[in-house]
C-alpha positions, 0 to 999 in steps of 0.5 A: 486544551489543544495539547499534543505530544512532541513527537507529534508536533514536530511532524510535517504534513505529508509530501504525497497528500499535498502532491495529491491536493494539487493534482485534485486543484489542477483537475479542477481547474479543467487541467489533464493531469495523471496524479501517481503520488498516493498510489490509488486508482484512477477508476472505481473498483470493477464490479467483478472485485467489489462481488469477491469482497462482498463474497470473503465477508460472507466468508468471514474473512473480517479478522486480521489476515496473517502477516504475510498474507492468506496461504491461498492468496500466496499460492494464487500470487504464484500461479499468476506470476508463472502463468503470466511472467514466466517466473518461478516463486515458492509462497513463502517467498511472497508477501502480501501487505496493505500497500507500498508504504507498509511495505517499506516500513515492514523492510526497513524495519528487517534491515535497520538496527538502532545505530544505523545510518540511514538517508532517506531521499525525499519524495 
């Protein structure tokens, strides 16, 4: 039986995964393209990076890290955009997230009530 919720029926396929598919057809065909839909690098991750995840598992950092981020990741954030940007921050002032998409959802859900209208352009 191939039976799924409404709700579930009634989503589209993802804009940004379909821009990324045709980024991926053009590259195959030998065409240059720069591909900015799903936000993911175009390189591998340095090695340097890859040590320090190996290192934080070693550390057990393997739970669910606190909302807005660990305190010292926070406080680094803070460092590097006074040193590098010339910015003054606090680290509560700072949060962490998996990624732009949450990001958004974490912020819309702060601001939107039930009741609210919203307009959301499309991508």
């Amino acid at each position: 039986m191939n039976q799924v919720s409404a709700r579930l029926a009634a989503l589209s396929p993802s804009a940004t995964l379909a821009m990324s598919q045709k980024s991926s057809e053009l590259k195959a065909q030998g065409i240059d393209v720069i591909n900015l839909s799903v936000g993911e690098p175009d390189f591998f991750t340095p090695d340097h990076i890859k040590e320090a995840a190996k290192k934080a598992i070693d550390n057990n950092f393997s739970f669910y890290s606190p909302v807005p981020g660990y305190p010292a990741l926070r406080k680094a954030i803070v460092e590097k955009l006074q040193k590098e940007n010339n910015l003054e921050y606090k680290p509560e002032q700072i949060v962490c997230s998996n990624g732009a998409k949450q990001s958004v959802c974490n912020v819309i859900l702060c601001l939107i009530d039930k009741g609210d209208e919203v307009i959301v352009p499309a991508p």
